[in-house]
C-alpha positions in Angstrom: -21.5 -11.7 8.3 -24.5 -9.8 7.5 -27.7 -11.3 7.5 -30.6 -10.9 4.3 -31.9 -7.9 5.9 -29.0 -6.0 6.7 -28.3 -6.5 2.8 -31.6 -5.5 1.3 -31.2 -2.5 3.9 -27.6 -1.4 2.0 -29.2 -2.0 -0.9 -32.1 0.3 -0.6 -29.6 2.7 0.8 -27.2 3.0 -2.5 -30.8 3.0 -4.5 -31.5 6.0 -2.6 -27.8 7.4 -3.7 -28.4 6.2 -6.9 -32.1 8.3 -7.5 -30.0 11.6 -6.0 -27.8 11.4 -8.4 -30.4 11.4 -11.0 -31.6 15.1 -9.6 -28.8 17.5 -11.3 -28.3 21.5 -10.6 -29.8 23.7 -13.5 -26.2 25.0 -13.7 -24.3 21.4 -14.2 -24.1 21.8 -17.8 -23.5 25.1 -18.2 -20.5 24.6 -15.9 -19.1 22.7 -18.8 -19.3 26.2 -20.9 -15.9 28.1 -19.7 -13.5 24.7 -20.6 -15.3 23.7 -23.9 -14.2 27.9 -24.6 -10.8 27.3 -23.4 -10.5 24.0 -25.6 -10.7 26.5 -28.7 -8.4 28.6 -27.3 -5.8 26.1 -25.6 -2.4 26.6 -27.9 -2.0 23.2 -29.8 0.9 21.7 -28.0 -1.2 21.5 -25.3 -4.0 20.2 -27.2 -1.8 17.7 -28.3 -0.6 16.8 -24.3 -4.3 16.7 -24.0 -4.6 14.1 -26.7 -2.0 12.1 -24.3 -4.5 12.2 -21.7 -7.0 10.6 -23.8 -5.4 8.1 -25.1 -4.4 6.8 -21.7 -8.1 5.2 -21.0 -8.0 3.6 -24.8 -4.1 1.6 -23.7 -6.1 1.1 -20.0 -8.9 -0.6 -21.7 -6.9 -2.8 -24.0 -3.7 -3.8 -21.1 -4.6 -1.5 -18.1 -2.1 0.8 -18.9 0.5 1.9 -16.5 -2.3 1.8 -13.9 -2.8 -1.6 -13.0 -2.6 -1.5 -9.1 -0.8 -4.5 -7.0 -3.5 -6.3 -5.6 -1.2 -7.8 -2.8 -0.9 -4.7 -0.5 -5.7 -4.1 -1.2 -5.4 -7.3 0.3 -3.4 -6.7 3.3 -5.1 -3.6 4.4 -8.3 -6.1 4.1 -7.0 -8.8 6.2 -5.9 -6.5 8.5 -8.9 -4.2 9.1 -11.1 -7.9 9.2 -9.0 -8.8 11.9 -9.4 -5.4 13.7 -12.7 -5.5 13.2 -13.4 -8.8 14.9 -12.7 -12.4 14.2 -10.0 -13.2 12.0 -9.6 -13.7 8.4 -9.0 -17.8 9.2 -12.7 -17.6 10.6 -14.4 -17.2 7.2 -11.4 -18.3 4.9 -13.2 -19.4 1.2 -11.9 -22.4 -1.1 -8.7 -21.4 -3.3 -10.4 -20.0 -6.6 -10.1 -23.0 -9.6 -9.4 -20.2 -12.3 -6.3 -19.0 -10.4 -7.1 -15.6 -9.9 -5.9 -15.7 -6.4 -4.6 -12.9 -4.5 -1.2 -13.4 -5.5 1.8 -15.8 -4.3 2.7 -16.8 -0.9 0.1 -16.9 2.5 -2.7 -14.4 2.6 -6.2 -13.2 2.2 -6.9 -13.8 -1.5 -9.0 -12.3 -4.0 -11.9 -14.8 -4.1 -11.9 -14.2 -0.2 -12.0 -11.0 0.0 -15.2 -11.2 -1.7 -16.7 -13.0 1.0 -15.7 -10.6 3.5 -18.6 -8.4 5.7 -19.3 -5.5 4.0 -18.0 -3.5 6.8 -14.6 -4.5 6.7 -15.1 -3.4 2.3 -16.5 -0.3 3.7 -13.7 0.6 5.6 -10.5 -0.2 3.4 -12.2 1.3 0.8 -13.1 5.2 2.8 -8.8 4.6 3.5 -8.0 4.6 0.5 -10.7 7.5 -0.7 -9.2 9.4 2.0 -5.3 8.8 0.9 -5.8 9.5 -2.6 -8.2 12.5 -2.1 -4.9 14.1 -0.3 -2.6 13.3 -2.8 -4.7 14.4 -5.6 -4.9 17.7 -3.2 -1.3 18.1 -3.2 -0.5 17.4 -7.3 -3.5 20.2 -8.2 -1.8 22.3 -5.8 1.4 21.3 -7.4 0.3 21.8 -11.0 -1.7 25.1 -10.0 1.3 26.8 -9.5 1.9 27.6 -13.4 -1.6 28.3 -14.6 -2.5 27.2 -18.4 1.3 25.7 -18.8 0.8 23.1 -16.1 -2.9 22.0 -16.9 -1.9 20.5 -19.8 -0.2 18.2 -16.8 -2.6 18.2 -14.6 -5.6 16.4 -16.5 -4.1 13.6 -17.6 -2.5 13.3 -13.8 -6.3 13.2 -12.4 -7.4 10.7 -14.9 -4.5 8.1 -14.0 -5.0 8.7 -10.1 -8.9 8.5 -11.1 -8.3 5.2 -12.5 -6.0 3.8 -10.1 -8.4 4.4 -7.1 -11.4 2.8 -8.8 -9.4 -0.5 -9.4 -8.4 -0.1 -5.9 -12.0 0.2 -4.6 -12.5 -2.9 -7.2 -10.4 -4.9 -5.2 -11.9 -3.8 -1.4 -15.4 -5.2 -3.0 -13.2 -8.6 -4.5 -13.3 -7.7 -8.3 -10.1 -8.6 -10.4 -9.1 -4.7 -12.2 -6.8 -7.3 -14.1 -9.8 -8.9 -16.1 -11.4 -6.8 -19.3 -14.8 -6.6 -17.9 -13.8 -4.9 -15.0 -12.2 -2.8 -16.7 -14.8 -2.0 -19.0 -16.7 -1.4 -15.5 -14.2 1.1 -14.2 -14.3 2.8 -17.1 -18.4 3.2 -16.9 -17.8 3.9 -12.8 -15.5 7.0 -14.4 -18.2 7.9 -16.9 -21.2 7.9 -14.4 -18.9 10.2 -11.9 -18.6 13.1 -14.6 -21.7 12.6 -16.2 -25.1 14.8 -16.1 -28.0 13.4 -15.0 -29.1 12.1 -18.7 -26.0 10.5 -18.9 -26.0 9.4 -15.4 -29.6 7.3 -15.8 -28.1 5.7 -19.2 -25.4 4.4 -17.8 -27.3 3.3 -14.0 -29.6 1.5 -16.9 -26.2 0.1 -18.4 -24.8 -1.4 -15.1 -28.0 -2.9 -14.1 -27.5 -5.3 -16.5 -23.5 -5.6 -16.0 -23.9 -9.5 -14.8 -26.4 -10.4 -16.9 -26.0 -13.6 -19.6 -25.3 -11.3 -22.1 -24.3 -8.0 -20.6 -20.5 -8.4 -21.9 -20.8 -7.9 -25.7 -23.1 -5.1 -25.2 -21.1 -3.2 -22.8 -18.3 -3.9 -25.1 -20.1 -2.2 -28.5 -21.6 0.8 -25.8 -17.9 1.3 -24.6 -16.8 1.9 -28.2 -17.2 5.5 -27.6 -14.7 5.8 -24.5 -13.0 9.0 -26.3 -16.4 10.5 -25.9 -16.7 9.5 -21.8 -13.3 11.2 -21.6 -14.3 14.1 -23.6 -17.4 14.6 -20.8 -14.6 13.9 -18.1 -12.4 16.6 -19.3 -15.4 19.4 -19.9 -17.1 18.8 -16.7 -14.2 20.5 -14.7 -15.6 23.3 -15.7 -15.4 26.8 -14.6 -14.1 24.9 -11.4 -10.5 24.4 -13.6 -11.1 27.7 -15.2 -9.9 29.5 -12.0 -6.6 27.1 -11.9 -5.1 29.4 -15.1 -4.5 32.0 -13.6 -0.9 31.5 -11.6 -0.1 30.9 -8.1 -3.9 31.4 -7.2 -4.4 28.2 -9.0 -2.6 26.3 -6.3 -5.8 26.8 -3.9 -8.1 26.3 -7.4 -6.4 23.3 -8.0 -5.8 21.6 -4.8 -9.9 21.9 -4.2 -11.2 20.8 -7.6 -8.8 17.5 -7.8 -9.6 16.8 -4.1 -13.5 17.1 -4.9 -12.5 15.0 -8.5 -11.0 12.1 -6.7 -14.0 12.1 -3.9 -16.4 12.0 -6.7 -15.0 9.3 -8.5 -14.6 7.1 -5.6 -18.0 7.7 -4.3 -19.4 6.0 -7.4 -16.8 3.6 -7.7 -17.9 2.2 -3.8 -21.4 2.4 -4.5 -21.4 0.9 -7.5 -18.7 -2.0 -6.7 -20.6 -2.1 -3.2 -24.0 -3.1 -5.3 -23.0 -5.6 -7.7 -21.3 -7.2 -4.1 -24.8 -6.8 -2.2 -26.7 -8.2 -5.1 -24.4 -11.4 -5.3 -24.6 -12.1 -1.5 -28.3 -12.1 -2.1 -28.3 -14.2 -5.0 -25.9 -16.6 -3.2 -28.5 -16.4 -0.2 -31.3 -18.2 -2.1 -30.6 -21.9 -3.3 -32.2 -23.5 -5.8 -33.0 -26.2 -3.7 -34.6 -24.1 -0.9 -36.9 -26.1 1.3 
C-alpha cells in the first residue's frame, strides 16, 4: 500500500491537473458558436430527439436510468489486476461493509474492498476501461457519421449514455457505489466539469471540494437543480468539432475523432476527480485521533 508521502505526492499531482484546467484557449467558447447556430436551425423532430437526450441525465439522477453498470465484472477486473500486480486480493481483504453495499452475491472482491485497494491497481482498471470505451465511442461516431444531420440527432444522446456509463465505471475502480444518489449527483458534476469553460470549471472544482463535507449533500442537491443547463453546456461544447460530422460520409472520420476525444475527456476528469476524494480519505484515515 502506499505510504503518506506517496499520497500527498498524487495529490499534488491531480492539484497540478486541476490548476491546468483552470487555463482555457481564447477560442473555447467561441467553439460553442457553430452548434448554438445549428440549434436554431436543427428541424424540430430532431430538436425533439434532442429533448430525449436531455431528459436522459434528469431519469439517471432520479433511478440511474438505463445506465446503471453491474458492479460485479469493475470488481473482477480489480481483483484480477491486484493479483497481477503483486500480492493477492486475500492479503489486504477489508471487513464485510455493515450497510450491505457489498460487491454483490457470492465470493469476491467487494465494494468496500476495493476501496482499500493501492491506488495503482485503481489506476490501471480504470485507463482499461478509458481505453475500451474511447474505441467504442470511436466506432458509434463513425457509425452515426455516416448520415450527417439525420444521424446526430442519434449520436448525442448515444455519447451522453456511454459518458455516463464510463464515469460510474471509473466510480467503482476508486470503490464509490454509482447505485447511491450522491454519487450520482457526483457523476453528474464529473460530466459538468469535463464540458465546462474554465469559469465553470473553477465553480464546480469549488463545488467538489466540499463534496464530503457535513453538509455538502443538500447543497449539491439545490446546485444540481439546474442539470438541464450542464447538459445544455455538454451539448454546445462539441462545437465546430460536430459541425464537420453534418456533412455525410466525411462525418464518419469527424465523428469517430470527436466522440473518441469526448469519451477521453470525460474519463480524464472522472479518474482524477474519483482518484482525489480516494487520496484524501486514505489521508484522513492515516491520522487517528488518538495519535501518540
Amino acid at each position: 500500500m502506499e505510504t503518506k508521502d506517496q499520497l500527498e505526492q498524487e495529490l499534488r499531482r491531480i492539484e497540478k491537473w486541476e490548476k491546468d484546467q483552470k487555463s482555457a484557449w481564447f477560442w473555447e467558447k467561441w467553439s460553442r458558436l457553430p452548434f448554438m447556430l445549428l440549434d436554431r436551425l436543427t428541424p424540430k423532430v430532431i430538436q425533439d430527439k434532442l429533448a430525449e437526450g436531455l431528459g436522459e441525465v434528469g431519469r439517471f439522477l432520479q433511478t440511474g436510468g438505463q445506465y446503471l453498470v453491474q458492479r460485479r465484472s469493475i470488481l473482477k477486473r480489480l481483483e484480477r489486476t491486484h493479483s497481477l500486480l503483486g500480492s493477492g486480493p486475500e492479503g489486504s481483504r477489508a471487513p464485510e461493509p455493515a450497510d450491505g453495499h457489498d460487491g454483490g452475491a457470492g465470493a469476491g472482491l467487494t465494494l468496500a474492498e476495493a476501496a482499500n485497494l493501492p491506488l495503482a491497481v485503481m489506476d490501471s482498471v480504470a485507463d482499461e476501461l478509458t481505453a475500451s470505451r474511447a474505441k467504442l465511442a470511436a466506432a458509434q461516431g463513425a457509425t452515426t457519421g455516416i448520415g450527417g444531420v439525420l444521424t446526430l440527432a442519434i449520436d448525442i444522446p448515444a455519447v451522453l449514455g456511454l459518458s455516463l456509463k464510463v464515469l460510474q465505471e471509473i466510480a467503482v475502480c476508486y470503490g464509490y457505489d454509482p447505485r447511491d444518489e450522491k454519487e450520482r449527483l457526483f457523476i453528474v458534476k464529473c460530466l459538468q466539469f469535463a464540458s465546462a469553460d474554465i469559469v465553470g470549471k473553477k465553480a464546480v472544482l469549488d463545488e467538489l471540494g466540499q463534496f464530503d463535507g457535513e453538509h455538502a449533500p443538500a447543497q449539491v442537491m439545490s446546485q444540481i437543480q439546474g442539470w438541464r443547463e450542464v447538459v445544455q453546456t455538454y451539448r454546445d461544447s462539441f462545437g465546430w468539432k460536430k459541425l464537420f460530422q453534418l456533412v455525410p460520409i466525411a462525418g464518419i472520420f469527424f465523428g469517430s475523432i470527436s466522440n473518441k476525444g469526448t469519451i477521453e475527456d470525460v474519463a480524464e476528469a472522472g479518474k482524477m476527480l474519483y482518484k482525489k476524494r480516494r487520496i484524501v480519505t486514505k489521508l484522513r484515515s492515516e491520522r487517528p485521533d488518538g495519535e501518540a
